[in-house]
N, C-alpha and C positions, 0 to 999 in steps of 0.2 A: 747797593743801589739806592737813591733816595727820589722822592717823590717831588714836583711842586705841584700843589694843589692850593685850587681857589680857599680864602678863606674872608667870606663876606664881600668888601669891594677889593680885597688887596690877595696877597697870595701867601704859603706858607710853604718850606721845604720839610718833609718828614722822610726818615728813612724807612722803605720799606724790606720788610726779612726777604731774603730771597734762602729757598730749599738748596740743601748742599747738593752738588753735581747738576751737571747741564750737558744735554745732548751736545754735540760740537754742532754748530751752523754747518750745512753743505758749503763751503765756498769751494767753488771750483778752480778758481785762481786768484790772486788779491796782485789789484793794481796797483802800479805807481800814482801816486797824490798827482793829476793833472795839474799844469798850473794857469793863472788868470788867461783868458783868451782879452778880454778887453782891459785897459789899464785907468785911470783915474779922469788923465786927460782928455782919454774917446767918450767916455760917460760924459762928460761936464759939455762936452764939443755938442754931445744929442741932446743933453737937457736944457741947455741956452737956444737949442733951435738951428745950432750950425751945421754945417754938411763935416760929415765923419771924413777923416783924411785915412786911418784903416779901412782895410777893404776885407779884411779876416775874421769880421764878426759872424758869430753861428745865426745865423737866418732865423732861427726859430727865437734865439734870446731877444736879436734885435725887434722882431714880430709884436715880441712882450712888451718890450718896452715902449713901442707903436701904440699899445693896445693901454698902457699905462696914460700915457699922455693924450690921447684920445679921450679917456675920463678922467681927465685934469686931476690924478695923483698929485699929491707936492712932494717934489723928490726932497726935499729938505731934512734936515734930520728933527727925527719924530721918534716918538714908542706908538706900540698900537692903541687905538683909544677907541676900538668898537667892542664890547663884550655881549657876553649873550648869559644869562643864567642858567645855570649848571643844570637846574632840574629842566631847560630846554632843549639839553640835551639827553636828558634819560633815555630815551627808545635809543639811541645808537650805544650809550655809554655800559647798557645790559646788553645789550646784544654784544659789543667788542668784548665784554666781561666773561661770555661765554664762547668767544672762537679764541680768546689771547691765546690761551694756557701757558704754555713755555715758551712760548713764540717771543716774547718779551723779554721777558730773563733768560734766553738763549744767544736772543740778538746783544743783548746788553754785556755777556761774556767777551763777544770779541770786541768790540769797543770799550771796555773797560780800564780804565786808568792812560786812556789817550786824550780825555777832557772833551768828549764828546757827551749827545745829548739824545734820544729818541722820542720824537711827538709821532702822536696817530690823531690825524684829525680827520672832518668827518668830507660827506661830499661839497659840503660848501665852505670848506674851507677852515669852520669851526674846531680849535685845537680840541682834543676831548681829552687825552692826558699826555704827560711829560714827565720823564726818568731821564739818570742819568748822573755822573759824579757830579757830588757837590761842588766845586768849584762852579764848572760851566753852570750848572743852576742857579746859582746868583747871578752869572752876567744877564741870565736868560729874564732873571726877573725884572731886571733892570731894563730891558726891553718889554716886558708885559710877552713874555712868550710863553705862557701859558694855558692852561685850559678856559673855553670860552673866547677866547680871542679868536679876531676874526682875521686869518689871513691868506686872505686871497689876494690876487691882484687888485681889487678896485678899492681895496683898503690901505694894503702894506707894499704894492708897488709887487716888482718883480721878483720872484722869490721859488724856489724850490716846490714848495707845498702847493702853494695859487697857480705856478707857472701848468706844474706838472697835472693839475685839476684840470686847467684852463685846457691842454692840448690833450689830454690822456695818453699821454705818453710818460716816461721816468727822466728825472732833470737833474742835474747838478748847473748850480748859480753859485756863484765865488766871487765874492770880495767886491770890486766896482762891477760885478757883473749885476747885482743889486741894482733897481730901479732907485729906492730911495737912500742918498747917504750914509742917514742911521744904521743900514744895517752890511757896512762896506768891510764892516769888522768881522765879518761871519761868513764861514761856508755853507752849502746845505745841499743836501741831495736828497731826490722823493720818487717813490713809485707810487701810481694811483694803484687803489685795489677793486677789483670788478666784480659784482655779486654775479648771481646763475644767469642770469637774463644779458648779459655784457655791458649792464650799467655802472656808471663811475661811484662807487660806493664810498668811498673814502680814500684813505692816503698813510704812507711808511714815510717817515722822515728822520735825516739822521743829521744833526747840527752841531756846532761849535764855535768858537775863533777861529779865524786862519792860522793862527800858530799853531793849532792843535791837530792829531794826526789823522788826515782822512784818507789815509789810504785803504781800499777795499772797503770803503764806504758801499757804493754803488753796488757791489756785491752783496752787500748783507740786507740791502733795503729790496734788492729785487727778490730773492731767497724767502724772505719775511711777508713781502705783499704775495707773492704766490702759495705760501702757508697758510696765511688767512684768506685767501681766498676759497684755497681748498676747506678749511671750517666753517668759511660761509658758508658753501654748496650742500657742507654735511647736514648743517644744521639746519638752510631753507627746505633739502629734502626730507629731515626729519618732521620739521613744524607742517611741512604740506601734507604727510602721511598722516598725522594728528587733526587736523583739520580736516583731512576728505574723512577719516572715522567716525567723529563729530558729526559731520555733516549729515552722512550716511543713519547716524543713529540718528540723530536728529529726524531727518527725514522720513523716514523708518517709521517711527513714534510718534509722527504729527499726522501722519494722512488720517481720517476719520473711515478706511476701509480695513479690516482685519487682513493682515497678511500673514503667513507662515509657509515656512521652508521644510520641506520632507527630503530625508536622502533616499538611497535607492531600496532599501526596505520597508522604508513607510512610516518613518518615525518623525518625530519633529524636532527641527535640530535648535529653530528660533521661531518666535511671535512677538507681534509689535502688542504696544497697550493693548488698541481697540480688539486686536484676537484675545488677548488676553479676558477682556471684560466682559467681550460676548458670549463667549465660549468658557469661560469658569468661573461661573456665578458664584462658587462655592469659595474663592482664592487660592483652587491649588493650581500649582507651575503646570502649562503645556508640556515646555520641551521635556523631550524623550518620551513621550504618550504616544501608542500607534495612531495613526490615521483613521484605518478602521473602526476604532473603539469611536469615533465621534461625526464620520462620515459613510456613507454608501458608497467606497471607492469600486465598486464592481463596474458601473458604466465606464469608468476613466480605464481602468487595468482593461479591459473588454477592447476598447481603442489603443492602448497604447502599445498592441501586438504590431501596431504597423508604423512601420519606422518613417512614415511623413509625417506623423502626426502632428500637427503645432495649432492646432485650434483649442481653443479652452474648451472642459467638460464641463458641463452643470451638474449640479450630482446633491441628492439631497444630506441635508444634517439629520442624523441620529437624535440628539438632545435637544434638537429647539428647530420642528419644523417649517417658523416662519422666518427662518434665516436663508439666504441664498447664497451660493456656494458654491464658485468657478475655481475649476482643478486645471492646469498647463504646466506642460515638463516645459526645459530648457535644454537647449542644446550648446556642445563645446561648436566652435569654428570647424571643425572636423566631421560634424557631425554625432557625436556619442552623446548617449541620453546622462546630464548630469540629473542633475534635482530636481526638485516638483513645487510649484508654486501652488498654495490655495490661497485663494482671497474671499473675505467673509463680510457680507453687508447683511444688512437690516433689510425687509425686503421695500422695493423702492416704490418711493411716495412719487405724487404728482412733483413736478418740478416747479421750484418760488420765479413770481412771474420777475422779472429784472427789474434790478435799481431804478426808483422814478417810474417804472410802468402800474399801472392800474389792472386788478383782476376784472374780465366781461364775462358774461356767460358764453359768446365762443370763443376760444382760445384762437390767439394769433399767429400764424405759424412762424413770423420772427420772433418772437419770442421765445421759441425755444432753442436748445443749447443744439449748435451741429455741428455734425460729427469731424474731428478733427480739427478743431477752433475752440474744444472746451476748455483749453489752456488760455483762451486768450480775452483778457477779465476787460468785459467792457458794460456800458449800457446805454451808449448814445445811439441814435439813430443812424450818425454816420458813420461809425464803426458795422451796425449790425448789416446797412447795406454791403459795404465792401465784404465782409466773412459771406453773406449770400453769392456776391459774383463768383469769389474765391472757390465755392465751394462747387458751385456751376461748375466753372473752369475745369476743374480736379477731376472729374468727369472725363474726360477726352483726353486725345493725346498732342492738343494743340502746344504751342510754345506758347510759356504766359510771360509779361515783360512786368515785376513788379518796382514802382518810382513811390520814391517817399523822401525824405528827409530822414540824414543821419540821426539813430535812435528812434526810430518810428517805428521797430520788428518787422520788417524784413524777411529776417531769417525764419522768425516767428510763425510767419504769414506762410513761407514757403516748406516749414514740416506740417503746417496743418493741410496742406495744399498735400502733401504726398499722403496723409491719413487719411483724407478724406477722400481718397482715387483707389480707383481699381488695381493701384502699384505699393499701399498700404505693407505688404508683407514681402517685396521686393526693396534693392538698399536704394538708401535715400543716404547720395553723396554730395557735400558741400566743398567747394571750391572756391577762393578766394583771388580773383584773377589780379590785385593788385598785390600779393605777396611776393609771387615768382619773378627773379629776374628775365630779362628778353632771351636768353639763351634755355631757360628752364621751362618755360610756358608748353612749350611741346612735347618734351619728353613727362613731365608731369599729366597732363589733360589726356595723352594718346599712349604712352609708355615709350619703353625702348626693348632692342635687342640684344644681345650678346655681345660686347665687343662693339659698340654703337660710338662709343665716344671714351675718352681715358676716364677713369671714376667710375666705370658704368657694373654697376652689380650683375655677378655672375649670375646666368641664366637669364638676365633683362629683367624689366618690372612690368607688372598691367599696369595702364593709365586709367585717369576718374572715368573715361567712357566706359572702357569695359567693366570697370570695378560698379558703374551704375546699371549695367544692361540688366534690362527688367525692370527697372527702377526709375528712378528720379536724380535727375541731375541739375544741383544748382547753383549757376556763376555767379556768384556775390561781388559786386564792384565790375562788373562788366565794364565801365568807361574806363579799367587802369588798363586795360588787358591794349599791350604794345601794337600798334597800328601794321608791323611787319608779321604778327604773328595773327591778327584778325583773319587774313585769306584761308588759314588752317584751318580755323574752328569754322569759316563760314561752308568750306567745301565737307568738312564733318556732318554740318548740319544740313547740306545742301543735301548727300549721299546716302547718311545714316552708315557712314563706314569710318575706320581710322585706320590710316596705315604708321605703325609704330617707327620713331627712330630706327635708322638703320634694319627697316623693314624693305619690302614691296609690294607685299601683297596686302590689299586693302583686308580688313576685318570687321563683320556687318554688327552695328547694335541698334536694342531695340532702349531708347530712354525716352523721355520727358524731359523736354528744358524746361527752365527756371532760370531767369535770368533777373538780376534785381539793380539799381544804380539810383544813388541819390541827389545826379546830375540829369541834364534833360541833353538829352543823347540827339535830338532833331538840333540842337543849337551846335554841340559838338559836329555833326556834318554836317553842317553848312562853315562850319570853321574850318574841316580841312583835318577835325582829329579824331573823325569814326568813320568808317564806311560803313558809305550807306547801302549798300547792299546787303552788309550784315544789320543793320538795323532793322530794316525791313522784314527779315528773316526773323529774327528777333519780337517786331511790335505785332504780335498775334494778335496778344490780348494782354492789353494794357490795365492792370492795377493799380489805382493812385490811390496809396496807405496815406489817412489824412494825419494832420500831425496834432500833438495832444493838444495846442491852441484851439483846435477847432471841434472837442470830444466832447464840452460839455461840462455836464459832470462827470464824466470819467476821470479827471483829476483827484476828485476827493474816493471815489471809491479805489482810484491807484495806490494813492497816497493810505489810506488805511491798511490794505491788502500788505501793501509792501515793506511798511511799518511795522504791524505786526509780524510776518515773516522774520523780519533784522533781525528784531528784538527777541525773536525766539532762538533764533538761529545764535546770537550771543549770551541768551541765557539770563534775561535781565527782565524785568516787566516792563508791557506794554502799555505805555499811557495812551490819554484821551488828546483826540488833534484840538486845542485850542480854539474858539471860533475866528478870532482873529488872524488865526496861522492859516487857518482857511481859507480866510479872503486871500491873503499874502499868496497861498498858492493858487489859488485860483485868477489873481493877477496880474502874475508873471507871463509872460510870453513861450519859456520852454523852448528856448531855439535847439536845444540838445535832446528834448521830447523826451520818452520814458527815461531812456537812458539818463536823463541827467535830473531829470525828478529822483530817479532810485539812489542819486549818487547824493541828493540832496538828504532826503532821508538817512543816508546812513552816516552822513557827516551831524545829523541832530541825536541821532541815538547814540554816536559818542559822546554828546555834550547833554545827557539828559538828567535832569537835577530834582525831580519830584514825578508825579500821579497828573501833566498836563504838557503836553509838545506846544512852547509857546514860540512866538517869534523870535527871542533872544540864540534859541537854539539852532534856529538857522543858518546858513552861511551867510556872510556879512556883505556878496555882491547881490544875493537876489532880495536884502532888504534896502536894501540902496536903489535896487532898479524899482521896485515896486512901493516903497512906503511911502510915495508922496502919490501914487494913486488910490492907495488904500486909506489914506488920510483925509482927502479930497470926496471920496465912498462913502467912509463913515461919519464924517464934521457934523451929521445931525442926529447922532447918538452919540458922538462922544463931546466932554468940553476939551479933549487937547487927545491930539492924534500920537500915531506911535512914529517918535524922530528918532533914529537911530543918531545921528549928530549932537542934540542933544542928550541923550542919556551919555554917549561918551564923554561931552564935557563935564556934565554932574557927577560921573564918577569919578576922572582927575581930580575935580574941584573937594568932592571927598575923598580922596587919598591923600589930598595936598594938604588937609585941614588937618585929618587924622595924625599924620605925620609932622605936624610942625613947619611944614615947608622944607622938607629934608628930600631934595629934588631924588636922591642915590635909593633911599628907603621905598620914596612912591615907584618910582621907576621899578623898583622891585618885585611890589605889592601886587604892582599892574602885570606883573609880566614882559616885561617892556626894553628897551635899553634907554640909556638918558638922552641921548642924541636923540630917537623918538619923543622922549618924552616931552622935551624942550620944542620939539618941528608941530607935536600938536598942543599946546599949549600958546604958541605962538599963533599958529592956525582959529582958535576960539579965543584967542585976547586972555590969555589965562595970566595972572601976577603969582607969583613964589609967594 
């Protein structure tokens, strides 16, 4: 089997060894080689714009070909002329590296010496590599079909790879069934391949000449993309196990409260740093020390004769009696006593009065931290009102209706709302009323019975009401929730009863709503797409979470908080936020609010290049949206503001000089393709 791989601007054929013996491919039957459905004259008849005199064209090809001429393809004969650099392809090209295995040199066995070709490219279309006899790999070069190449439809016309991207579905395209000309000489067939989530991951392609033999093509590309797929799965659920471990130790290791684990004799089986530091002054290892030897477990063992027990013991320390020191088992889902949890603090100081507040001789009582909103890092004023209603609220068994804008915590809002209530130790169930299709909405929220509907699991399911009774219950996206299935939930909430699919007897529960929507629901009924009956039922007690535009400084204490977090959680040092990166964030608008500040953050900790988070590291829309206001800010301390426009000119301008005017090399340098490079160069009046 030999290779074509990029080499610089052009391409190189190497042979690569392949291992002796090869599983046989599953093919379950091998087709006869189809032949053309459309012929030279029906293509020429669409591409002049004339009406097709066939009437037998596959709907889906012709669709393509719609879809080509739509973005003025030139069917004309062409090679591809979009490429991309090889190292922009790295994250797909290691990943494919580790699901290929045989998969490759399996599929390659039964196409072998038929003058066929195999490409894997990625979801966009981008080839990432190409095998296959030598012969067809020089015609292939000759067309630039290669790795790097871009071929999708809005590039290279209609074509197996692009087509089969474009619809996610598997394609065979043959001969004039090609959108452009150039490639009327080739067959090609492709399966897209789906990662765990059922996204279009990439693509199996298997090409040639039309002289060459494609029979059981289609076979061994479908065969091939459901192999990789199954190594994607393997491997996403590997990386996901290594990541929640990470995570978990991570997390573990950073809280500033000693924690440690005892099994059911009293031993210690793990402790994070801070146990570690407070408790063994000396540096010898916790785990495996009894309990005993460094606590007064006799109050906790005293209590823990009685099988309710789930309250934390306080219980003093042996070796250092100004540490404080809460003892709490754990139980299975079943109930059975597993492990024992101690947590170990210093004993507690006055609390730091918040960000921007000033210390008085009397303490103010918003200022301090309440209960069930200590997760929730703020220090504006109009944050700390809304956590005071919230916590009011939490209180009572009213229905609270919480309104914000997408990314504004929400969800946030609504567990500090169950921590902070008298339903704290009862469950607290989240529900997402725009997930469930209009036929699931019911059997999900109320459950079902026995034999309720075909699919239906033996014995029935409880639904979120009973799974919440006692508890808290809360509808996230309440304005998706299907207009035919509102009367359900309204007569639920009307009764405090559910009667389960394929039930009749109503079933009493006791919850807490929580409803939350980042529409405004009085607008929706007068439109005709909420009842208002349910709203009302609904608008208790309205919550308006204000969005981060309006917190203040809570931006910069977000932005630090969250910053450091990343940067721990990847294992990298945390730099200093810039002052200038400051203003940048602070004059952004955040229409995505936390959520998209945190996502800005973690797009700058990937690109972080010293000991200061400056604006270059940010993402290139929120310097665009805000750097002629922050220019405009600071023009009386600075002599020349920060232009993102300009510094990308200066740099072209120094790659172009660097480089001699060697347009392939700059293009390179920059990371770029030439076709860009040429569109902004043009765009700033650039000369070669």
């Amino acid at each position: 089997m030999h290779l074509l791989l990029r080499d610089g601007n052009g391409f190189e054929i190497r042979r690569d060894p392949q291992p002796d013996g090869h599983a046989a491919l599953p093919i379950s039957r091998v087709r006869e080689q189809r032949d053309v459905k459309v012929n030279y004259s029906s293509w020429k008849q669409f591409v002049e714009g004339k009406r097709l005199k066939t009437k037998n064209v596959d709907p889906a090809l012709l669709a393509s070909w719609q879809r080509c001429k739509d973005m003025a393809v030139d069917p004309a004969p062409r090679s591809c002329w979009d490429f991309l650099p090889m190292n922009q392809l790295e994250q797909f090209t290691t990943t494919l590296e580790k699901i290929c295995g045989e998969i490759e040199s399996t599929a390659y066995e039964v196409i072998k010496g038929k003058g066929l070709l195999i490409s894997i490219a990625n979801a966009d279309a981008r080839v990432a590599r190409t095998c296959g006899d030598l012969d067809v790999l020089h015609e292939a070069d000759r067309l630039n079909f290669g790795p790097g190449a871009n071929w999708a439809e809005s590039c290279v016309g209609t074509n197996a790879i692009g087509t089969a991207l474009a619809t996610g579905r598997p394609m065979q395209v043959f001969a004039s069934e090609h959108y452009c000309e150039s490639h009327h000489s080739w067959n090609c067939t492709a399966a897209p391949i789906l990662d765990p989530r059922g996204n279009v991951w990439g693509c199996f392609d298997i090409s040639g000449p039309t002289y060459s033999d494609h029979s059981g093509a289609m076979d061994v590309v479908l065969h091939a993309a459901r192999a990789l797929e199954q190594n994607l799965s393997r491997l996403y659920c590997s990386e996901l196990e290594g990541q929640m471990a990470s995570l978990f130790s991570s997390m573990f290791n950073s809280v500033m409260t000693g924690v440690l684990f005892l099994n059911k004799s009293g031993r210690i089986t793990s402790a994070n740093n801070t146990a570690e530091m407070l408790l063994s002054k000396s540096g010898g290892a916790l785990r495996g020390r009894k309990a005993e030897e460094l606590f007064d477990m006799g109050p906790y063992l005293a209590q823990a004769k009685n099988a309710s027990l789930c309250e934390p013991v306080i219980v003093k320390c042996l070796i250092n009696p100004n540490l404080y020191i809460r003892v709490m088992p754990t139980f299975s889902a079943s109930g059975a006593w597993l492990d024992t949890i101690v947590t170990v603090s210093e004993t507690q100081r006055s609390r730091r009065f918040a960000a921007g507040s000033r210390p008085s001789a009397r303490k103010q009582p918003e200022q301090e931290e309440v209960k069930g909103f200590e997760h929730v890092l703020h220090a504006s004023q109009a944050m700390r009102k809304v956590i005071r209603q919230a916590a009011n609220a939490a209180r009572t068994p009213s229905t609270i209706l919480l309104t914000g804008e997408s990314g504004t915590g929400k969800e946030l809002f609504a567990r500090g709302i169950h921590q902070a209530g008298p339903r704290a130790k009862s469950p607290f169930v989240a529900v997402n009323c725009g997930a469930f299709s209009e036929e699931l909405v019911q059997s999900e929220l109320f459950g079902y019975r026995e034999g309720a509907f075909t699919g239906a699991v033996k014995r029935g399911r409880v639904g979120k009401f009973q799974k919440a009774d006692k508890g808290v219950l809360f509808l996230d996206e309440i304005s998706e929730m299907p207009m035919s299935q509102q009367v359900n939930l309204l007569r639920a909430l009307e009764e405090r009863a559910v009667v389960p699919v394929g039930g009749t007897s109503p079933l009493p529960v006791d919850v807490k709503i929580l409803a939350a929507t980042n529409k405004n629901l009085r607008e929706l009924v007068d439109q005709g797409r909420f009842r208002e009956d349910l709203y009302y039922r609904l608008n208790v007690v309205t919550i308006a979470i204000p969005p981060l535009r309006e917190r203040g400084n809570d931006v910069s204490l977000l932005a630090e908080y969250h910053l450091k977090r990343l940067c721990t959680s990847f294992g990298i040092d945390c730099p200093e936020i810039d002052a200038e990166t400051r203003d940048l964030l602070k004059a952004h608008e955040w229409p995505g609010n936390v959520r998209e500040l945190i996502n800005c953050l973690e797009y700058a900790a990937n690109n972080l290049s010293g000991d200061l988070l400056l604006p270059e590291h940010l993402p290139h829309y929120l310097l665009e949206r805000t750097s002629g206001q922050i220019v405009g800010a600071a023009s009386h301390s600075r002599d020349k503001g920060f232009l993102l426009k300009q510094r990308e000119a200066n740099a072209i301008r120094e790659a172009l000089d660097f480089h001699e005017g060697n347009i392939s090399k700059t293009a390179k340098a920059l990371g770029i393709g030439r076709n860009t490079l040429y569109a902004k160069m043009d765009r700033y009046n650039i000369q070669a």
